[in-house]
mmJSON file of the N, C-alpha and C atoms, coordinates in Angstrom:
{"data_MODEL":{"atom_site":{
"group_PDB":["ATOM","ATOM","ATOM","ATOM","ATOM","ATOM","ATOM","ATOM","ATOM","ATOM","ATOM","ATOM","ATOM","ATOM","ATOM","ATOM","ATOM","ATOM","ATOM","ATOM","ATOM","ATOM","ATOM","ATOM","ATOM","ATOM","ATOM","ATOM","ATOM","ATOM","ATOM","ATOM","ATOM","ATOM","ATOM","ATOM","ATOM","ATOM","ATOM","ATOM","ATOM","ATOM","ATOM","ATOM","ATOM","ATOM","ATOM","ATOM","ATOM","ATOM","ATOM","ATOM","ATOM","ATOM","ATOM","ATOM","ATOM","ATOM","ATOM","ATOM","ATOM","ATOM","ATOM","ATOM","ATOM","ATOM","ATOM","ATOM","ATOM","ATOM","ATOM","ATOM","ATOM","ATOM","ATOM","ATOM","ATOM","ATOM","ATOM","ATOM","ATOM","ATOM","ATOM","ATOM","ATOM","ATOM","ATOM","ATOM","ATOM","ATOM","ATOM","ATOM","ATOM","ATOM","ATOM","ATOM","ATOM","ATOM","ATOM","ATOM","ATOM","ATOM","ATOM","ATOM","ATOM","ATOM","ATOM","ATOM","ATOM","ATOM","ATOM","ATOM","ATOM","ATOM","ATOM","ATOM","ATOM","ATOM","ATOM","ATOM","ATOM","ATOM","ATOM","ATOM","ATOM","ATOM","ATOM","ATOM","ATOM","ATOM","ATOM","ATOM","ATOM","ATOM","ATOM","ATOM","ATOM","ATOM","ATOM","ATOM","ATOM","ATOM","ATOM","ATOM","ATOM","ATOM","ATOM","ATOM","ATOM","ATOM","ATOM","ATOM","ATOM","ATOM","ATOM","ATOM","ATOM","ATOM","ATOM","ATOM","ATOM","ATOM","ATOM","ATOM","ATOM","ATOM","ATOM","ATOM","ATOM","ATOM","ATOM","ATOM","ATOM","ATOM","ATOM","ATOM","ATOM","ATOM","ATOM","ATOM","ATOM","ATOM","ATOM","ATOM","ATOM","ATOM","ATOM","ATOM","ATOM","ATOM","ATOM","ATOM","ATOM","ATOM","ATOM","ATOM","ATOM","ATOM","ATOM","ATOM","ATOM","ATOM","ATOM","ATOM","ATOM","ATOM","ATOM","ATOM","ATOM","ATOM","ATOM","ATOM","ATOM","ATOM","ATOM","ATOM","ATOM","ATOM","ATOM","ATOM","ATOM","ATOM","ATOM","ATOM","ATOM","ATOM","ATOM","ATOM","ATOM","ATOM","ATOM","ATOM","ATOM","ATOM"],
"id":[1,2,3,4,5,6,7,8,9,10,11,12,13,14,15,16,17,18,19,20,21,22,23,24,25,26,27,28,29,30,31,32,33,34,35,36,37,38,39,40,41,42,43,44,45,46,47,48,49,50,51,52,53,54,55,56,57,58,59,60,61,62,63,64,65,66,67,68,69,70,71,72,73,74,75,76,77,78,79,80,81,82,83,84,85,86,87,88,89,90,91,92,93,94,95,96,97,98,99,100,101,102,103,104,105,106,107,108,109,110,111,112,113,114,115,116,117,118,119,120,121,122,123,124,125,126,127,128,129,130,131,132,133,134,135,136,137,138,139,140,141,142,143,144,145,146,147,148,149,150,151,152,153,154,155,156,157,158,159,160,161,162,163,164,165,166,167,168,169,170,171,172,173,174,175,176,177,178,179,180,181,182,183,184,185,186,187,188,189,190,191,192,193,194,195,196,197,198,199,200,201,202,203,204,205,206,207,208,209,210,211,212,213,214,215,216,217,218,219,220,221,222,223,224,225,226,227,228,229,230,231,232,233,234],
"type_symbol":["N","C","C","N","C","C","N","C","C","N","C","C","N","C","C","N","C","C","N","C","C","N","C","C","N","C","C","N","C","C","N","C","C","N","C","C","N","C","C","N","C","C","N","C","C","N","C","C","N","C","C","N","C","C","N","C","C","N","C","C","N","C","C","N","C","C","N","C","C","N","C","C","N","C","C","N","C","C","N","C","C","N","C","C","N","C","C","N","C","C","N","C","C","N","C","C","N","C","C","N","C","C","N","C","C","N","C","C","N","C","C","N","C","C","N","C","C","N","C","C","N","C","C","N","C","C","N","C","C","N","C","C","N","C","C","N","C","C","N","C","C","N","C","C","N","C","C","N","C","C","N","C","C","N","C","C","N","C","C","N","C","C","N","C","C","N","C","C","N","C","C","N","C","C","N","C","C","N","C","C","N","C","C","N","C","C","N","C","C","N","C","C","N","C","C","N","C","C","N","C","C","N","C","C","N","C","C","N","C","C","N","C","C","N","C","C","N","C","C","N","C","C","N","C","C","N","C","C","N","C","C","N","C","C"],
"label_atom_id":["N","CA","C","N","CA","C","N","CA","C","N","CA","C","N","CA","C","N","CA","C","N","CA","C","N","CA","C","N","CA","C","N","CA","C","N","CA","C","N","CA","C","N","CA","C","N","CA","C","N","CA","C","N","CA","C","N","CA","C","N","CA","C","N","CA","C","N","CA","C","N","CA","C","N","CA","C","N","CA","C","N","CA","C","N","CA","C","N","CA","C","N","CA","C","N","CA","C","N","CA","C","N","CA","C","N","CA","C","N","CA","C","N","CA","C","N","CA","C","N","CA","C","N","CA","C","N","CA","C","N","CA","C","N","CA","C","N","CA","C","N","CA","C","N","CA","C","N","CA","C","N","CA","C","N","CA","C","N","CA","C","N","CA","C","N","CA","C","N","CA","C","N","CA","C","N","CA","C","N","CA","C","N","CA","C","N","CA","C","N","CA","C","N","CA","C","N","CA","C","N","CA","C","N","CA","C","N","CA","C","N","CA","C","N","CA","C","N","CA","C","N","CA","C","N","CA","C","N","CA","C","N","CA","C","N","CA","C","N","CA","C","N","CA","C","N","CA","C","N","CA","C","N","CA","C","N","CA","C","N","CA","C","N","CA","C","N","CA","C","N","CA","C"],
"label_alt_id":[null,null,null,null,null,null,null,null,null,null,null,null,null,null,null,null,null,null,null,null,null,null,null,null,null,null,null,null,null,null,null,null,null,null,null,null,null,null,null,null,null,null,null,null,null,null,null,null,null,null,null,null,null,null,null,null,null,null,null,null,null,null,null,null,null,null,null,null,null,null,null,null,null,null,null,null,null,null,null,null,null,null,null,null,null,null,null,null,null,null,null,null,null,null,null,null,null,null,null,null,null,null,null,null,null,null,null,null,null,null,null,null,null,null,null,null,null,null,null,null,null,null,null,null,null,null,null,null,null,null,null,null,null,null,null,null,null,null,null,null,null,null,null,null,null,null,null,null,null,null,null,null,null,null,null,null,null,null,null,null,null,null,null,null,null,null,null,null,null,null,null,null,null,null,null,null,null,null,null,null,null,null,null,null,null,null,null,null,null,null,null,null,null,null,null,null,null,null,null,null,null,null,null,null,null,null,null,null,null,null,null,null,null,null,null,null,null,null,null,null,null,null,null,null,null,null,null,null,null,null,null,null,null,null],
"label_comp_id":["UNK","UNK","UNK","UNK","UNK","UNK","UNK","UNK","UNK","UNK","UNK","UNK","UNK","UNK","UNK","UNK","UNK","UNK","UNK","UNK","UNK","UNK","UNK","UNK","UNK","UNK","UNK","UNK","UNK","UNK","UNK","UNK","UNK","UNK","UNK","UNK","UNK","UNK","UNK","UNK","UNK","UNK","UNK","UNK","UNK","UNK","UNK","UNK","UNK","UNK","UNK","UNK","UNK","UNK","UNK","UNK","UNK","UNK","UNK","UNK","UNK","UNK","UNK","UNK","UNK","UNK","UNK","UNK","UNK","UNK","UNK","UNK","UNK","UNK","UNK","UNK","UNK","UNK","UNK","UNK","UNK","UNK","UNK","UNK","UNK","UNK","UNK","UNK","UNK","UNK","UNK","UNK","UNK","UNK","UNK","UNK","UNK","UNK","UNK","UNK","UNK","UNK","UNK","UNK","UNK","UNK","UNK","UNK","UNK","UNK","UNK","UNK","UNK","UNK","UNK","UNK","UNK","UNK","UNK","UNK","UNK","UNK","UNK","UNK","UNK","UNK","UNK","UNK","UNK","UNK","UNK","UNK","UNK","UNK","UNK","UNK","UNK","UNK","UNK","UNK","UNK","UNK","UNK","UNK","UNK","UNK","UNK","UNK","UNK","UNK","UNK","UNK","UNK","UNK","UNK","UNK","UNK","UNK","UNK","UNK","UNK","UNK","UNK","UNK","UNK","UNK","UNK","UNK","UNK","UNK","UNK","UNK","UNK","UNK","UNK","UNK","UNK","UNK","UNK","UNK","UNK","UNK","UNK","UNK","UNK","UNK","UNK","UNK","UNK","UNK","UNK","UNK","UNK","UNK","UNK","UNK","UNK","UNK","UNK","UNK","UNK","UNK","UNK","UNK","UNK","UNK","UNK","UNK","UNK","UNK","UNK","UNK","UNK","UNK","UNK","UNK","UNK","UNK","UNK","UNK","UNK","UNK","UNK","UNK","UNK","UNK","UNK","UNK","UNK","UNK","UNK","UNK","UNK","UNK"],
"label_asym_id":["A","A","A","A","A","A","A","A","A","A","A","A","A","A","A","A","A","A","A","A","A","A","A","A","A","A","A","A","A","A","A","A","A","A","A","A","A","A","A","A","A","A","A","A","A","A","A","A","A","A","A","A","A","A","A","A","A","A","A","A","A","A","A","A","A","A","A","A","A","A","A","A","A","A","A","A","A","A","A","A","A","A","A","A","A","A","A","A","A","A","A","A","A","A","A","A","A","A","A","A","A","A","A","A","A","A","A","A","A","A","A","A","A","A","A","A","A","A","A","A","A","A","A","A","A","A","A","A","A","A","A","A","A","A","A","A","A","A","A","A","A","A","A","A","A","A","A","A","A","A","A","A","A","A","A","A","A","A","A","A","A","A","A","A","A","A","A","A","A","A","A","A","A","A","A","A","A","A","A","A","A","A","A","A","A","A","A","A","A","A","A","A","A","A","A","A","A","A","A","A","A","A","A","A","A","A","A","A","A","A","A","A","A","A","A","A","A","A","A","A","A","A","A","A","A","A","A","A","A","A","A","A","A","A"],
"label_entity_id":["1","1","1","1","1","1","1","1","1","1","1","1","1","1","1","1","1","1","1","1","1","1","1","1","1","1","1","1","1","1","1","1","1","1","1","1","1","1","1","1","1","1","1","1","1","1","1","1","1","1","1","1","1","1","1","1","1","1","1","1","1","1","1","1","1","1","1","1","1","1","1","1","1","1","1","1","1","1","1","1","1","1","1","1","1","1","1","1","1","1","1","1","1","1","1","1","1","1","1","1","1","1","1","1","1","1","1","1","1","1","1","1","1","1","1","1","1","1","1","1","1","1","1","1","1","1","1","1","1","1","1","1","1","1","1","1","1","1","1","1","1","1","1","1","1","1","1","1","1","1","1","1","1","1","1","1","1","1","1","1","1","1","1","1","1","1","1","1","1","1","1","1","1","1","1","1","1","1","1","1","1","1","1","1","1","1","1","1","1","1","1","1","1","1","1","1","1","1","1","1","1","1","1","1","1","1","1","1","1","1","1","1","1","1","1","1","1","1","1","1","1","1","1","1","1","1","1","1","1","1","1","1","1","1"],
"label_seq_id":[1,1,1,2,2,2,3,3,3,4,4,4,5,5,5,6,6,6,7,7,7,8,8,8,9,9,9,10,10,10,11,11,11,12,12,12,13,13,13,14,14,14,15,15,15,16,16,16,17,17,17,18,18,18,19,19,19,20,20,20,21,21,21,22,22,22,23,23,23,24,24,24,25,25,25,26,26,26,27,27,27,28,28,28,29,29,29,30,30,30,31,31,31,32,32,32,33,33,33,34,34,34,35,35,35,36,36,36,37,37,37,38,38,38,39,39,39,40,40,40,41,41,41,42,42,42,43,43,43,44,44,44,45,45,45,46,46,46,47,47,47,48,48,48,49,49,49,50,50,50,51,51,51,52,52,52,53,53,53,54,54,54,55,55,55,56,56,56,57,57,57,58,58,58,59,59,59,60,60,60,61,61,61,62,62,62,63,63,63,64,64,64,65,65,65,66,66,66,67,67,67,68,68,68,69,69,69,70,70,70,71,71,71,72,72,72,73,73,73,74,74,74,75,75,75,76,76,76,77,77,77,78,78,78],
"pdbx_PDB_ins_code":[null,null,null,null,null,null,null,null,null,null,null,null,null,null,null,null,null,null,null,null,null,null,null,null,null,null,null,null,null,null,null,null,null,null,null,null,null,null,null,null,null,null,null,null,null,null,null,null,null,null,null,null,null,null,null,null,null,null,null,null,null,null,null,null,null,null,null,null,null,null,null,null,null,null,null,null,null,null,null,null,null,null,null,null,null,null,null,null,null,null,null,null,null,null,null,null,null,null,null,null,null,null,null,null,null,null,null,null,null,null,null,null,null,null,null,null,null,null,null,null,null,null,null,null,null,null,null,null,null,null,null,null,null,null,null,null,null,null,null,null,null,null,null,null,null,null,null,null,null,null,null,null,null,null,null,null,null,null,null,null,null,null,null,null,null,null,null,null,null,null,null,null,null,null,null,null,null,null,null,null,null,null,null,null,null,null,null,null,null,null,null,null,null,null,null,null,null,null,null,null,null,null,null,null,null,null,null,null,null,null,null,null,null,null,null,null,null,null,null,null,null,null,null,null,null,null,null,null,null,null,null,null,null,null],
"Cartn_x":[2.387,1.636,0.584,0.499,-0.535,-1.985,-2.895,-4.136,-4.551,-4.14,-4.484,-4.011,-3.093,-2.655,-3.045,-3.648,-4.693,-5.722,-6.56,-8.295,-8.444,-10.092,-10.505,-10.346,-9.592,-9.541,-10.147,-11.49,-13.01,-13.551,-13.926,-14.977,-16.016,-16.793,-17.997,-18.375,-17.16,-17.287,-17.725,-18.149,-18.662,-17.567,-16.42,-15.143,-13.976,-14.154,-13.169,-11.725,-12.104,-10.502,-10.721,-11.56,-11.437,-10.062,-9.027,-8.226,-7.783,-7.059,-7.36,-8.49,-9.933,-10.773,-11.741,-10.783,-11.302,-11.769,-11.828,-12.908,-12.131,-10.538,-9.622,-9.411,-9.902,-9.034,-8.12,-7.541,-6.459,-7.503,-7.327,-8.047,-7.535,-6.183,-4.625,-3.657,-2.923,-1.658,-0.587,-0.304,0.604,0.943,-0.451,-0.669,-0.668,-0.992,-1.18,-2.65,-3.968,-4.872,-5.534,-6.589,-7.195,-8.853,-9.452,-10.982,-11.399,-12.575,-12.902,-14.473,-14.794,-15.437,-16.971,-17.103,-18.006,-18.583,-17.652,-17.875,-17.188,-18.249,-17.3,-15.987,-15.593,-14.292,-13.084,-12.355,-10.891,-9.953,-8.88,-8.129,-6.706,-5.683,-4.186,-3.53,-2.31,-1.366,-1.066,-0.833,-0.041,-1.038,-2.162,-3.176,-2.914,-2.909,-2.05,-1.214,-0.632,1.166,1.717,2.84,3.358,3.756,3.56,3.732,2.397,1.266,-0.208,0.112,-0.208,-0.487,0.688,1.645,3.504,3.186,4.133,4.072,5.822,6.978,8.238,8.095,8.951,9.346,10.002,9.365,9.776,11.336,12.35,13.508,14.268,13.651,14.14,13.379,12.453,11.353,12.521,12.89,13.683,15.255,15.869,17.263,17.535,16.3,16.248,16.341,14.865,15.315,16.71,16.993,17.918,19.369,19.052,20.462,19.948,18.462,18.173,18.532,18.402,18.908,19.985,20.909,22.386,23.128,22.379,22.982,22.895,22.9,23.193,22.267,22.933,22.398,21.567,20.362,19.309,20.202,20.524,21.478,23.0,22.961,23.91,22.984,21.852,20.922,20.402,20.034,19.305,20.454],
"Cartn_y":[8.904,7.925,8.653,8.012,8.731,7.994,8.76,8.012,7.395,7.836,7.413,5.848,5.562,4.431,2.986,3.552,2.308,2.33,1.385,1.099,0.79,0.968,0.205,-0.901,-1.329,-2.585,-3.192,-2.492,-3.451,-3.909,-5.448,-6.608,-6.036,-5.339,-4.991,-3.728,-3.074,-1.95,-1.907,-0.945,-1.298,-1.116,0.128,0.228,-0.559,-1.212,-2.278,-2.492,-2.454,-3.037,-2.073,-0.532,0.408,1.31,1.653,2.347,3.228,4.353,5.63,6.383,6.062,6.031,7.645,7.955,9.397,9.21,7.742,7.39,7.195,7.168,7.395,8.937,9.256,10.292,10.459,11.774,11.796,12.26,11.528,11.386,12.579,11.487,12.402,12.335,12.977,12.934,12.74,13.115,13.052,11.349,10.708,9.459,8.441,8.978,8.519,7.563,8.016,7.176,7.877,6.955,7.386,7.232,7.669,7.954,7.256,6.43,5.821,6.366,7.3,7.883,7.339,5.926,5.401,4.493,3.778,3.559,4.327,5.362,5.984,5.442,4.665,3.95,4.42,4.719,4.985,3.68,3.785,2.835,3.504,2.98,3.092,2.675,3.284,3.071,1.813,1.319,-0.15,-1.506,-1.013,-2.288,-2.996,-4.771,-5.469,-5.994,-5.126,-5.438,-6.216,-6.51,-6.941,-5.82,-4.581,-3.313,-2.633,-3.567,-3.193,-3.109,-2.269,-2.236,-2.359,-1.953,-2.023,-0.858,-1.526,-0.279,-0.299,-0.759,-0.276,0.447,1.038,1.682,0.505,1.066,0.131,0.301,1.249,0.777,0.043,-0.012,-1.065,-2.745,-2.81,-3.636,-4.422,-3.617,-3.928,-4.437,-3.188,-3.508,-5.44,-5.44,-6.803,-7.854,-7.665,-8.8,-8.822,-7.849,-7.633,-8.763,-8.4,-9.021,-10.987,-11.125,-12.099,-13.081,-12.096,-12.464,-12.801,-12.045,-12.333,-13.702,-14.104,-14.776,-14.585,-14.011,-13.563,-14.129,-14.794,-15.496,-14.273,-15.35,-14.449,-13.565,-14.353,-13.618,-12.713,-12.519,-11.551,-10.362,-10.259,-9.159,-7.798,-9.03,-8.769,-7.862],
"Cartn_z":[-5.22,-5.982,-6.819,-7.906,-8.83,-8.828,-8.132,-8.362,-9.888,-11.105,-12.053,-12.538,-11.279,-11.806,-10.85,-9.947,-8.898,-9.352,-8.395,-8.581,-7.06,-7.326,-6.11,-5.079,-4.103,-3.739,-2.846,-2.812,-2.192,-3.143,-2.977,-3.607,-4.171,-3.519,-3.985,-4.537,-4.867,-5.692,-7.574,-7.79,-9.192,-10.613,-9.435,-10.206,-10.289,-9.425,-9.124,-9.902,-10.928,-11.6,-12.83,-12.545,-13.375,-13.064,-13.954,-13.501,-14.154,-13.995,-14.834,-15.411,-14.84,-15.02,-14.241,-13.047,-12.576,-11.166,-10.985,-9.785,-8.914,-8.477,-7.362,-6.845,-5.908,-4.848,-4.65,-3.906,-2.684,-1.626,-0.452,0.586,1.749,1.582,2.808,2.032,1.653,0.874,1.914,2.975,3.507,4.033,4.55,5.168,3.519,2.598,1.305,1.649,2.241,2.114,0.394,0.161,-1.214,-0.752,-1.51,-1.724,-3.377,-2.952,-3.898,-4.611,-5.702,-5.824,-5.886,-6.728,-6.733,-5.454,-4.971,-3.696,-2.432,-1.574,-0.746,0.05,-0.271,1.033,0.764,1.595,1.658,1.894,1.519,1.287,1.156,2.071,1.896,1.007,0.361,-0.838,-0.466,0.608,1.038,1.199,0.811,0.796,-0.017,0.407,-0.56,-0.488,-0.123,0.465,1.412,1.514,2.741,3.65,3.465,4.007,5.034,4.331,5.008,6.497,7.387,8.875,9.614,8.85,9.266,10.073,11.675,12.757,12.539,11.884,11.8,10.137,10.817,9.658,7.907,7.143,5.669,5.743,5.699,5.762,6.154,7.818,8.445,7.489,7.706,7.111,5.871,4.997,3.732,4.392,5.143,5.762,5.854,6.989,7.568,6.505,5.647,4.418,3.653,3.306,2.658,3.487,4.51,5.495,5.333,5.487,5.584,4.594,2.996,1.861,1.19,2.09,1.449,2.412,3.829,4.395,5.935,6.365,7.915,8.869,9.922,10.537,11.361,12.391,12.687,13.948,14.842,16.126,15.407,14.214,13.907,13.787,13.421,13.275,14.223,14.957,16.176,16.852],
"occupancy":[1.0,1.0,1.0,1.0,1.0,1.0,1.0,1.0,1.0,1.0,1.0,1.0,1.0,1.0,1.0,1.0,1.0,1.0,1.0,1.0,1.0,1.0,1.0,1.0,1.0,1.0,1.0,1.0,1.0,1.0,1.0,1.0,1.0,1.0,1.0,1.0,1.0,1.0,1.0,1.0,1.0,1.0,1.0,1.0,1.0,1.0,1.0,1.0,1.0,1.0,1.0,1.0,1.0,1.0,1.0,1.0,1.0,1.0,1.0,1.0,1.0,1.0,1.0,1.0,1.0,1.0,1.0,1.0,1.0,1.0,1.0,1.0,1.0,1.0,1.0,1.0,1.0,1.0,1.0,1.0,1.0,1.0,1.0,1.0,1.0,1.0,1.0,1.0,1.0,1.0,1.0,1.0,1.0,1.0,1.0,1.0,1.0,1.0,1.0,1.0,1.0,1.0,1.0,1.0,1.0,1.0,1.0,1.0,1.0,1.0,1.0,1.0,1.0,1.0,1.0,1.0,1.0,1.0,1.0,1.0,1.0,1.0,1.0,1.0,1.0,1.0,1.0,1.0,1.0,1.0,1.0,1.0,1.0,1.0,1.0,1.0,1.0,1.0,1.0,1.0,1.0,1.0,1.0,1.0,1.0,1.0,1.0,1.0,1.0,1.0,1.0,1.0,1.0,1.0,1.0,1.0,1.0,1.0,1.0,1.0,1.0,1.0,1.0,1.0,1.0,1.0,1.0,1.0,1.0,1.0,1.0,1.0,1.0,1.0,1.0,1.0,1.0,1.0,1.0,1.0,1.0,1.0,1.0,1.0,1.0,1.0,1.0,1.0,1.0,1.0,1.0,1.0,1.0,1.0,1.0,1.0,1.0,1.0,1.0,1.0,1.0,1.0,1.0,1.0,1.0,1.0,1.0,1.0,1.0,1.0,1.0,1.0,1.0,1.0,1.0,1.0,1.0,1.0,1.0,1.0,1.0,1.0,1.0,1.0,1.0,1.0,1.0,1.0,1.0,1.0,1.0,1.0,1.0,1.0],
"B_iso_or_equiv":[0.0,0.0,0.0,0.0,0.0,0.0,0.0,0.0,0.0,0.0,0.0,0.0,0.0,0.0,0.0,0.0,0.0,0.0,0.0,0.0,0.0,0.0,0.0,0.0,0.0,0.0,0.0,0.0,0.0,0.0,0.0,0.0,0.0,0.0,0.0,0.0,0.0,0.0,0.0,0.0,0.0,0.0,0.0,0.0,0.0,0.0,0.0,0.0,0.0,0.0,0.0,0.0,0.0,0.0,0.0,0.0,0.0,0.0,0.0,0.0,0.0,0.0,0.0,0.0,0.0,0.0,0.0,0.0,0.0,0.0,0.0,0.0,0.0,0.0,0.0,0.0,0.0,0.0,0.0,0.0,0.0,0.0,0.0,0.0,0.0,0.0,0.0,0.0,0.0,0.0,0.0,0.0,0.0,0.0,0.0,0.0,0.0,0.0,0.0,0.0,0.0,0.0,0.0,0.0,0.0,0.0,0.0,0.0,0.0,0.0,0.0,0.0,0.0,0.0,0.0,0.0,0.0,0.0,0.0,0.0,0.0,0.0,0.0,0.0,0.0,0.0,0.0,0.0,0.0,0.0,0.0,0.0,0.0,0.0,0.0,0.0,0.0,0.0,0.0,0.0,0.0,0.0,0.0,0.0,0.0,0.0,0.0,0.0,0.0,0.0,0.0,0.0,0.0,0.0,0.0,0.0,0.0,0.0,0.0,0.0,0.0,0.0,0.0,0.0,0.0,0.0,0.0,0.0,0.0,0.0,0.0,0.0,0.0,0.0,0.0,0.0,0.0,0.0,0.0,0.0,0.0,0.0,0.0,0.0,0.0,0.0,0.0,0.0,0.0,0.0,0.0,0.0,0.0,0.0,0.0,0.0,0.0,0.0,0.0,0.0,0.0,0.0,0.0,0.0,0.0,0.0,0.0,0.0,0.0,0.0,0.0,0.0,0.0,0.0,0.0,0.0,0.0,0.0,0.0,0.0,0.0,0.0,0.0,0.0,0.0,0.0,0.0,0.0,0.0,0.0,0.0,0.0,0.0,0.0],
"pdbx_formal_charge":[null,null,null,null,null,null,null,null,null,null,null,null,null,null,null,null,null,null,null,null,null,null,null,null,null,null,null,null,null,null,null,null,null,null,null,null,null,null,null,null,null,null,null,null,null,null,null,null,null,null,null,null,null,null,null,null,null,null,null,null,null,null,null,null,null,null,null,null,null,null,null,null,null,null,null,null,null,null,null,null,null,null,null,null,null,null,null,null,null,null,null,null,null,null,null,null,null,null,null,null,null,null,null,null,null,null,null,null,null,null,null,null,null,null,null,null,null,null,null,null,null,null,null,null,null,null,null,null,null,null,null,null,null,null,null,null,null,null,null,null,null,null,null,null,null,null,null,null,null,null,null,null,null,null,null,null,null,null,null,null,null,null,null,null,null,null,null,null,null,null,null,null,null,null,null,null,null,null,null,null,null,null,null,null,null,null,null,null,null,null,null,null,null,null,null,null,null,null,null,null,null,null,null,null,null,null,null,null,null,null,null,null,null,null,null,null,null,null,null,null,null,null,null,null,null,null,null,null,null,null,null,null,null,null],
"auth_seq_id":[1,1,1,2,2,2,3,3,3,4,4,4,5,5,5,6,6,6,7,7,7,8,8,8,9,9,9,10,10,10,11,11,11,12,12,12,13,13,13,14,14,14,15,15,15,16,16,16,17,17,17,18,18,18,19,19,19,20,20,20,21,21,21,22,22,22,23,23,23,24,24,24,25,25,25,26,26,26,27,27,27,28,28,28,29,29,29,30,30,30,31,31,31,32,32,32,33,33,33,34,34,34,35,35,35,36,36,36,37,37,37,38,38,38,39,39,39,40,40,40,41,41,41,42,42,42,43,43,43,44,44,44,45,45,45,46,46,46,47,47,47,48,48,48,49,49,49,50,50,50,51,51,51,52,52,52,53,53,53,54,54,54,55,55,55,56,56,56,57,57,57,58,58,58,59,59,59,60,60,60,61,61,61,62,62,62,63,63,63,64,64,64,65,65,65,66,66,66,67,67,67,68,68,68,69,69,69,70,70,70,71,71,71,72,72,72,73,73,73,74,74,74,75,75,75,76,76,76,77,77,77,78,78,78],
"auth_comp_id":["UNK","UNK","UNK","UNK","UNK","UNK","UNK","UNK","UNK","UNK","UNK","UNK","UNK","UNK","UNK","UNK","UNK","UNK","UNK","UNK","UNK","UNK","UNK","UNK","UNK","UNK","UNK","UNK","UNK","UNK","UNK","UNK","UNK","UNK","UNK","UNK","UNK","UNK","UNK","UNK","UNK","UNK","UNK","UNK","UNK","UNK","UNK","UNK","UNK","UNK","UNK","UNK","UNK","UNK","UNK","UNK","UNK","UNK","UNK","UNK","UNK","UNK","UNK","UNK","UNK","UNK","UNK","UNK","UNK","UNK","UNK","UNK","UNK","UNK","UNK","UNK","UNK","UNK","UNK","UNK","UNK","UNK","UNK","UNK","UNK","UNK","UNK","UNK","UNK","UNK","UNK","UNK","UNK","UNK","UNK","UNK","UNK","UNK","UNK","UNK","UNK","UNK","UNK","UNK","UNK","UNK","UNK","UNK","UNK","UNK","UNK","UNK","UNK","UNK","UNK","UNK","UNK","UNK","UNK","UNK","UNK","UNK","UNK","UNK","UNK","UNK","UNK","UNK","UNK","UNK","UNK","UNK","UNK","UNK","UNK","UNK","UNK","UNK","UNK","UNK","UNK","UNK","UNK","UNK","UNK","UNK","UNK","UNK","UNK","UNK","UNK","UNK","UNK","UNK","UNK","UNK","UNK","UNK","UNK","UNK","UNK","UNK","UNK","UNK","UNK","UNK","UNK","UNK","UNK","UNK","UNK","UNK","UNK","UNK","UNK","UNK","UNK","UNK","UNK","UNK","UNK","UNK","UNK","UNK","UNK","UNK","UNK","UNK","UNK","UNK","UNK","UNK","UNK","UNK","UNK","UNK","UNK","UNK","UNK","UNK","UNK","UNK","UNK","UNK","UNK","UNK","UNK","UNK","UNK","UNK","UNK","UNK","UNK","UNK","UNK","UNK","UNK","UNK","UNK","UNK","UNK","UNK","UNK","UNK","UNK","UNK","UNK","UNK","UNK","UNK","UNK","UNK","UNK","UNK"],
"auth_asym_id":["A","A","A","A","A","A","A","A","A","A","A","A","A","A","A","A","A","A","A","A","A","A","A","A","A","A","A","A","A","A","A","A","A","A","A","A","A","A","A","A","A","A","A","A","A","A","A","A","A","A","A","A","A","A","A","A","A","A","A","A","A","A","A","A","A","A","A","A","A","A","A","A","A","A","A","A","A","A","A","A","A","A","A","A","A","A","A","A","A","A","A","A","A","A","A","A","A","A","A","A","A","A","A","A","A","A","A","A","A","A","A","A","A","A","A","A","A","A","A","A","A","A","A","A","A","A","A","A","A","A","A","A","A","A","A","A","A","A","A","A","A","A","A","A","A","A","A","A","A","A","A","A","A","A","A","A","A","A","A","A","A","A","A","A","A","A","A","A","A","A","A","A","A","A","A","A","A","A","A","A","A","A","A","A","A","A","A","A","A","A","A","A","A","A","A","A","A","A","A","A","A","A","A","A","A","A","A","A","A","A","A","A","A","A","A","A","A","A","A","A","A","A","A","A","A","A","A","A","A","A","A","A","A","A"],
"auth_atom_id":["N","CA","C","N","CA","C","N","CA","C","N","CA","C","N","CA","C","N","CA","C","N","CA","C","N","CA","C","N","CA","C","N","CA","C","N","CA","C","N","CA","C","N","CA","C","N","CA","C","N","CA","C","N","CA","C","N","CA","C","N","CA","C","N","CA","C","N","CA","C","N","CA","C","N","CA","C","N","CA","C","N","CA","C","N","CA","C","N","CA","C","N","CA","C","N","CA","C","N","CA","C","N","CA","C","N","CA","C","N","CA","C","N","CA","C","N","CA","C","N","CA","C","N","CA","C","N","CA","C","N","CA","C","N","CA","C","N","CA","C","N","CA","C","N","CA","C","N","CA","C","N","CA","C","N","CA","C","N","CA","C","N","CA","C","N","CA","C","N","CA","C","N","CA","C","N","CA","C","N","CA","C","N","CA","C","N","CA","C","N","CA","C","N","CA","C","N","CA","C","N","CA","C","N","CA","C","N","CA","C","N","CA","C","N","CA","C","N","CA","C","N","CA","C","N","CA","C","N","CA","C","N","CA","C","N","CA","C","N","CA","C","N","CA","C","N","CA","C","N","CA","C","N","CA","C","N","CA","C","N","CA","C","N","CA","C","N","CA","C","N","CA","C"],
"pdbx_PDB_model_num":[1,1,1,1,1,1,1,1,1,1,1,1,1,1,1,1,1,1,1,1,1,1,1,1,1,1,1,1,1,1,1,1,1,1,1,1,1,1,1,1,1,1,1,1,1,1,1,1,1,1,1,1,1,1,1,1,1,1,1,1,1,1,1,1,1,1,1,1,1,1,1,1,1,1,1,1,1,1,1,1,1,1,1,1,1,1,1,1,1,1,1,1,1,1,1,1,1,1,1,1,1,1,1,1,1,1,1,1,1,1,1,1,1,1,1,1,1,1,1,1,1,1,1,1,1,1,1,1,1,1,1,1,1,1,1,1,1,1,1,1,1,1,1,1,1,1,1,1,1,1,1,1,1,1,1,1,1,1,1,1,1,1,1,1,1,1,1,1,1,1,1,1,1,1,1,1,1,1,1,1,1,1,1,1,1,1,1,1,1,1,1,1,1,1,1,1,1,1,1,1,1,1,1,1,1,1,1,1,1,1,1,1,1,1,1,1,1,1,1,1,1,1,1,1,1,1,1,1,1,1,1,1,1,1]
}}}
């Protein structure tokens, strides 16, 4: 992910919906958290998301909809 292309996504920041602007970090690259320059807070690539605070893995996460989407009953899944 390219920091130049997020912003801040705390309320009370002054950058808030500044983006490409210089004021995003890389915090952890590996975990993908970010650093917010004007307001110190860190923040994950997946904030936002329906992905936020996912303890399975996103493939599975997608697999499932995907099956959910085309039809498949729930006890065929499982």
């Amino acid at each position: 992910m390219d920091p130049t292309t997020i912003c801040c996504p705390n309320l009370t920041c002054p950058a808030r919906r500044q983006v490409g602007k210089g004021n995003i970090r890389i915090h952890a690259r590996p975990a993908q958290w970010w650093l917010c320059i004007q307001c110190p807070k860190t923040f994950t690539a997946t904030k936002g998301t329906a992905f936020y605070r996912l303890r399975t893995p996103v493939d599975t996460v997608i697999l499932l909809l995907t099956l959910l989407d085309d039809g498949w009953p729930r006890p065929a899944i499982v």
